[in-house]
N, C-alpha and C positions, 0 to 999 in steps of 0.2 A: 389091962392095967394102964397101958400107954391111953387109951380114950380117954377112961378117970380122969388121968393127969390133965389130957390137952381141955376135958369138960372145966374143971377148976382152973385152970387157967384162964380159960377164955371169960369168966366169968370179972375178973380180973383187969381182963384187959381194956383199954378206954376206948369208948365210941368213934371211931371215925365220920367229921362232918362232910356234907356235901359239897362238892369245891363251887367255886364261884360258876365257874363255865360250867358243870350240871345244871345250876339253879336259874343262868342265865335261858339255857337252850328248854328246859325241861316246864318252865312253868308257862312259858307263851304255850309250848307245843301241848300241854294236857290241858289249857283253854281253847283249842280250837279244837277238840274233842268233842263225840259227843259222849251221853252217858254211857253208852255201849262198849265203846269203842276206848274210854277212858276205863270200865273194869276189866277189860281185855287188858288192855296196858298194863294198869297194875299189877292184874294175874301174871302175865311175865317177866314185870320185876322181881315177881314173889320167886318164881321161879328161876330166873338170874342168881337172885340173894342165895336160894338155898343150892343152888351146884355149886358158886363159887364157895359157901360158907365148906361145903363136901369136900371140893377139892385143897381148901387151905389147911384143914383137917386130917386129910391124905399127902401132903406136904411134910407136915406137922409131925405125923407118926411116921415117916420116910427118913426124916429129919435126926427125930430122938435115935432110932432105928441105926443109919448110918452113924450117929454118937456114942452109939454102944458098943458096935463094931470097933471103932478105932480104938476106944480105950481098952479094949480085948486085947489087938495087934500092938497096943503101944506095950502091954505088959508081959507081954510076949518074949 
């Protein structure tokens, strides 16, 4: 149930843009790429994107988790 929840949630929540110093460092460095070696790149962002998207999700239910607990002990 807690997935569900954080799935709707997340669907929810706003985009986060690129900050300046990404766009500054990232777009000279993937033009002096070549083609190879620029879908390599990508491939490991893609893979970046999805452990942190795992771990913030594993947060997330850690999160709700320890919020249920306490309002247990609070009623306690």
């Amino acid at each position: 149930m807690i997935d569900e929840i954080y799935n709707y949630r997340q669907s929810n929540m706003p985009a986060v843009e690129f900050s300046d110093e990404w766009s500054k460092l990232c777009i000279p460095f993937e033009e002096s790429l070549t083609e190879e070696q620029l879908i390599t790149f990508h491939k490991l962002l893609e893979i970046q994107i999805a452990t942190s998207a795992d771990e913030i999700k594993a947060v997330y239910k850690a999160g709700f988790k320890d919020g249920v607990t306490l309002m247990s002990e609070i009623q306690e």
